[in-house]
C-alpha positions as CSV (number, residue, x, y, z in Angstrom):
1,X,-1.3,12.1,15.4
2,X,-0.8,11.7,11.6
3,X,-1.5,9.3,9.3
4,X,0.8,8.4,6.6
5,X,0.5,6.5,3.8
6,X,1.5,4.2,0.3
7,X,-1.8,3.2,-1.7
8,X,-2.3,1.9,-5.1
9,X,-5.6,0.9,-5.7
10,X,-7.5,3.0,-2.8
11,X,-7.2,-0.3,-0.5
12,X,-4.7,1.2,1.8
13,X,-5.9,5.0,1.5
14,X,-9.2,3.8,2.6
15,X,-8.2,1.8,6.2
16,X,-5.8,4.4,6.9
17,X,-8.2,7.3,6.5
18,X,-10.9,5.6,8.5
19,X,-8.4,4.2,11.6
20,X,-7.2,8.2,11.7
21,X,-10.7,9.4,12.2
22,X,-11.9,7.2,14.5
23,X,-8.7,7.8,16.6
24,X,-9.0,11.7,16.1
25,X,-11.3,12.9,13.7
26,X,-9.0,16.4,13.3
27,X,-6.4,14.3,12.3
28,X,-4.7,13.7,8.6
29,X,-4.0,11.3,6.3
30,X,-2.1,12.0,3.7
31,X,0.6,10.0,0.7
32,X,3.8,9.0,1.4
33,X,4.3,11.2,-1.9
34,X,3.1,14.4,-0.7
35,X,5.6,17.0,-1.1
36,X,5.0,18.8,2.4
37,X,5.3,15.2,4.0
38,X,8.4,15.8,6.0
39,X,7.2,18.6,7.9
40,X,4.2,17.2,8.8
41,X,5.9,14.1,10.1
42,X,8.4,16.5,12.1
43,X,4.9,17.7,13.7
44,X,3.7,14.4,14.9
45,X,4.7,12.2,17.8
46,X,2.0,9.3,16.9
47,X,2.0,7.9,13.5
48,X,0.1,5.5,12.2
49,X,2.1,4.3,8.5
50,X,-0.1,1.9,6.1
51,X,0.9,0.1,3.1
52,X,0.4,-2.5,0.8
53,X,2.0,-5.7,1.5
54,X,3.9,-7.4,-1.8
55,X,4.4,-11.0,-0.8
56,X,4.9,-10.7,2.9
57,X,7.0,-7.6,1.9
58,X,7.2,-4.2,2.2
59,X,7.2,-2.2,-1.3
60,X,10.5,-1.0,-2.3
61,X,9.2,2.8,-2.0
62,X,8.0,2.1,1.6
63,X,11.4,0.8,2.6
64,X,13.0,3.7,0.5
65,X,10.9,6.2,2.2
66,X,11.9,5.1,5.5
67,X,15.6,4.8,4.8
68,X,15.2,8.5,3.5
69,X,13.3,10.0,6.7
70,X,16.0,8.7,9.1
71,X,16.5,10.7,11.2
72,X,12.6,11.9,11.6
73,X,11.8,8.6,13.2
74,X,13.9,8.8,16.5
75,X,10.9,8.2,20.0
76,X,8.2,8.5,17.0
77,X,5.5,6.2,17.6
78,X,4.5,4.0,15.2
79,X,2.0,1.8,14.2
80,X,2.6,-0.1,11.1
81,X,-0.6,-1.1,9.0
82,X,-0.6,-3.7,6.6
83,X,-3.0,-4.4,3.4
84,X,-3.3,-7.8,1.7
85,X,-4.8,-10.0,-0.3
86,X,-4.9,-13.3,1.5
87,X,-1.8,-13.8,3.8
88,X,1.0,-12.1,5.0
89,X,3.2,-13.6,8.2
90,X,5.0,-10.2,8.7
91,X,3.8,-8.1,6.2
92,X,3.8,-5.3,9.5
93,X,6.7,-6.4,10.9
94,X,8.9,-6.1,7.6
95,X,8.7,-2.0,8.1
96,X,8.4,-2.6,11.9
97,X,12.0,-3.3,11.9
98,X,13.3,-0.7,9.5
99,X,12.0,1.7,11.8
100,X,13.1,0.6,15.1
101,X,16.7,0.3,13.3
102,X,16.3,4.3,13.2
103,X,14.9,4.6,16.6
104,X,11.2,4.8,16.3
105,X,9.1,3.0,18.8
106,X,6.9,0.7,17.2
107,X,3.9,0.1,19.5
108,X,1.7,-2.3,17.0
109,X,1.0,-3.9,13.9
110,X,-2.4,-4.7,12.0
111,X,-3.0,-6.7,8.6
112,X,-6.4,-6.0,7.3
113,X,-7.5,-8.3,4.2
114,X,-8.5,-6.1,1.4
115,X,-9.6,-7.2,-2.4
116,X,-6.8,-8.5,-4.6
117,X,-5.3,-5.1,-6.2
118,X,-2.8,-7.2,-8.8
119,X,-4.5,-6.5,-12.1
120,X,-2.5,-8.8,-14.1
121,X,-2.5,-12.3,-12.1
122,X,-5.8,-14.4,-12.2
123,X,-4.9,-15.2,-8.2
124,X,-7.5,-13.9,-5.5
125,X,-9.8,-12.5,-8.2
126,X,-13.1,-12.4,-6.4
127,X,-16.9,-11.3,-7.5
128,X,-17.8,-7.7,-6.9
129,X,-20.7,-9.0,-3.7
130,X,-17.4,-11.0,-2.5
131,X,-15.0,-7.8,-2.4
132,X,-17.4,-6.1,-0.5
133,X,-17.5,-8.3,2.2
134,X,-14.2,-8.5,2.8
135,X,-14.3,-4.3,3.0
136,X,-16.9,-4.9,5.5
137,X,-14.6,-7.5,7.1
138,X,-12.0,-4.9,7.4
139,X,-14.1,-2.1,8.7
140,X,-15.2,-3.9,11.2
141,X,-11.7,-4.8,12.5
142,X,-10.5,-1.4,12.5
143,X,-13.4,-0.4,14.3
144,X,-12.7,-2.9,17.1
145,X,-9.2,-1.9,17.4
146,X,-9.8,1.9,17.6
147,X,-11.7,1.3,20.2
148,X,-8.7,-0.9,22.0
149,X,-6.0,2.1,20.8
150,X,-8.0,4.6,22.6
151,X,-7.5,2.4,25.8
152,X,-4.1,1.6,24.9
153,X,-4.4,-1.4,23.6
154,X,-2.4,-2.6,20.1
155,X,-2.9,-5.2,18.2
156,X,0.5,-7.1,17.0
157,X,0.1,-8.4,13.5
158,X,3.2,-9.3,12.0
159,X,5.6,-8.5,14.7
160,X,6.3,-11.8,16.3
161,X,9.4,-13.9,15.5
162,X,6.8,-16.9,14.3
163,X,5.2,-14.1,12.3
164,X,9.0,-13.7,10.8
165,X,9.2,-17.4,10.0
166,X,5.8,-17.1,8.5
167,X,6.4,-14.7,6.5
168,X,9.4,-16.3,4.9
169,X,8.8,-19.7,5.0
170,X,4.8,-19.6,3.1
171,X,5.5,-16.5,0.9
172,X,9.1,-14.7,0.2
173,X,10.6,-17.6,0.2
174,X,8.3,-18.9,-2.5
175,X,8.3,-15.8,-4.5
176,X,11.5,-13.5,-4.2
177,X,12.7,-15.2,-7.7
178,X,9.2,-13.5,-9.5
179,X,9.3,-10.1,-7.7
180,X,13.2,-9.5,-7.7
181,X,13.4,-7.3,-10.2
182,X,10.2,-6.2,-10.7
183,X,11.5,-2.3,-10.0
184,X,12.3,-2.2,-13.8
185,X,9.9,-5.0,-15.6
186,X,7.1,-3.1,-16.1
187,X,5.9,-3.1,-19.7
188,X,4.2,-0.9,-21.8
189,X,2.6,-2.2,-24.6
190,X,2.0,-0.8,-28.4
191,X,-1.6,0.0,-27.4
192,X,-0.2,3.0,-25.6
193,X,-2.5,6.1,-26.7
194,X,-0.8,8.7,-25.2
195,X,-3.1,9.9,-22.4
196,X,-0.5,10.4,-19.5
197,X,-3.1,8.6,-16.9
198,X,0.0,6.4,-15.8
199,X,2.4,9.0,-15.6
200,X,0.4,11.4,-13.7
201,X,-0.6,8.6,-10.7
202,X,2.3,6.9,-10.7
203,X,4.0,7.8,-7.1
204,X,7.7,7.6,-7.5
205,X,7.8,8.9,-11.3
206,X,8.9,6.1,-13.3
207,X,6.4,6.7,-16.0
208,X,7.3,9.9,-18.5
209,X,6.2,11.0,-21.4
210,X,8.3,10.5,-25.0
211,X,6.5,11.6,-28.3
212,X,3.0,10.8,-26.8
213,X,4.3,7.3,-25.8
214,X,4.8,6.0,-22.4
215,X,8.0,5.0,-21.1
216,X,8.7,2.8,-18.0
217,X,11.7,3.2,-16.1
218,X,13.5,1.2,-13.3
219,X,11.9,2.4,-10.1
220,X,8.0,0.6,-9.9
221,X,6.7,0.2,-6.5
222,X,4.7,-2.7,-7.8
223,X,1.3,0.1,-6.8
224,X,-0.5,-1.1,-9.7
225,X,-1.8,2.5,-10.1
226,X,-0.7,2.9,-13.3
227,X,-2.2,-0.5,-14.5
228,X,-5.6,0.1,-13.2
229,X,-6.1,2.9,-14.7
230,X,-4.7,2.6,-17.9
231,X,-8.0,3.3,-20.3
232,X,-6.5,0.5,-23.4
233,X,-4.9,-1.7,-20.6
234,X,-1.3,-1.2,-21.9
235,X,0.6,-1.7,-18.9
236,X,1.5,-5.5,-17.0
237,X,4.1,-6.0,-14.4
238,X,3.9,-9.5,-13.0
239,X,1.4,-10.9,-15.7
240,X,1.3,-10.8,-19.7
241,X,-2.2,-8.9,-19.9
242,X,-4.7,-7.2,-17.8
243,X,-7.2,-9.6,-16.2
244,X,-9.1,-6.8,-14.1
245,X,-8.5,-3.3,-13.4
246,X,-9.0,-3.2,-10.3
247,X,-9.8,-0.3,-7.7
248,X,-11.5,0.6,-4.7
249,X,-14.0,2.8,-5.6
250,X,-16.0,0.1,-7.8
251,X,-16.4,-2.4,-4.9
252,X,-18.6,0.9,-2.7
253,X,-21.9,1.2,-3.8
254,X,-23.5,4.7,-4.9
255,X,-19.9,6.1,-4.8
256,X,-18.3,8.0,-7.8
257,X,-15.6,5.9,-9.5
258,X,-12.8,9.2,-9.3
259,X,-9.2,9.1,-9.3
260,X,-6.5,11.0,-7.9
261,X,-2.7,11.2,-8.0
262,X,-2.8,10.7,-3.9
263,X,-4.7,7.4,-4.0
């Protein structure tokens, strides 16, 4: 067993590193981005495969990922985990079906409810005691379900066809217009310092480098990586400024507030 995964703000990084240890405590979890990522997927028959959910979608480097991993993902099992905000009908089932296109076996979905990750949209802001409930909230449901995996039992989040019509009626429906183009609308600011912080986390390399300014190009993921960590707040995406830079890490108490390219 492996586990796999896309996080931007730690929210995802975190419930796939805990279901993968309580399901085998020798096993990995690793980025989506990590270089050595398609031998170790070769190496697995059981994968569990977490992401963010964008409006009751998959982000575009999820969907790209599988596309380019084709041919990996023949009788793989796969459980497809799914962070959110709030809602999301399908938000499991929208990779659930990429995957089964390419033969893998898909034998559950979850959707856990994380903190709000999108640093420039007053929406689902919450206060710090709030966020960590809602950790404690999803903790707890992971726990219960690794306990039900190990008897082979999986939950189905998103992988209904009512979950399908949920998921398009309440949400992309609603919001495809606002996040169509959102692969080349991020914006960097004249603020910009220099440092490199967004180019160095961001996972698909749309952020460089020119004459100590950063430059955004046409492939976001809509992570908010780069955004959160961004020391003048620079950077928006969906907003026009920086209402909280959100990340995992401050919501834990008595834990170091680090970063790291593989969040």
């Amino acid at each position: 067993m492996i586990g796999i995964y896309l996080s931007g703000t730690g929210n995802t990084k975190h419930c796939i590193e805990k279901l993968t240890s309580l399901l085998d405590e020798t096993a990995q979890a690793v980025p989506i981005e990590k270089k050595s990522i398609t031998n170790l997927l070769s190496q697995h028959d059981f994968i569990l495969f977490g992401y963010p959910v964008q409006f009751s979608n998959a982000p575009m480097m999820v969907r790209d990922f599988i596309k380019k991993h084709a041919d990996l993902w023949k009788n793989k099992k796969v459980l497809c985990v799914a962070t959110m905000g709030l809602f999301s009908g399908d938000g499991a089932g929208c990779s659930a079906r990429l995957l089964k296109r390419y033969g893998a076996e898909v034998v559950g979905g979850l959707h856990l409810r994380m903190p709000d990750s999108v640093c420039d949209v007053k929406l689902l802001k919450k206060p710090l005691e709030k966020n960590r409930e809602i950790i404690q909230a999803a903790d707890k449901k992971i726990e219960n379900w690794a306990e039900n995996i190990k008897h082979g039992k999986y939950p189905k989040d998103g992988l209904l066809f009512h979950h399908q019509i949920a998921g398009f009626i309440f949400q992309r429906f609603w919001f495809h217009s606002k996040t169509k183009d959102y692969s080349g609308n991020l914006k960097i600011n004249n603020s910009c310092i220099g440092c490199g912080s967004c180019a160095l986390v961001c996972p698909t390399g749309n952020i460089t480098m020119n004459q100590n300014r950063a430059t955004a190009g046409n492939r976001c993921t809509m992570c908010y990586r780069c955004i959160s960590v961004c020391p003048k707040q620079s950077i928006t995406l969906l907003g026009e400024r920086v209402i909280e830079q959100c990340r995992f890490e401050k919501y834990i108490k008595n834990e170091p507030k680090n970063f790291s390219s593989e969040t």
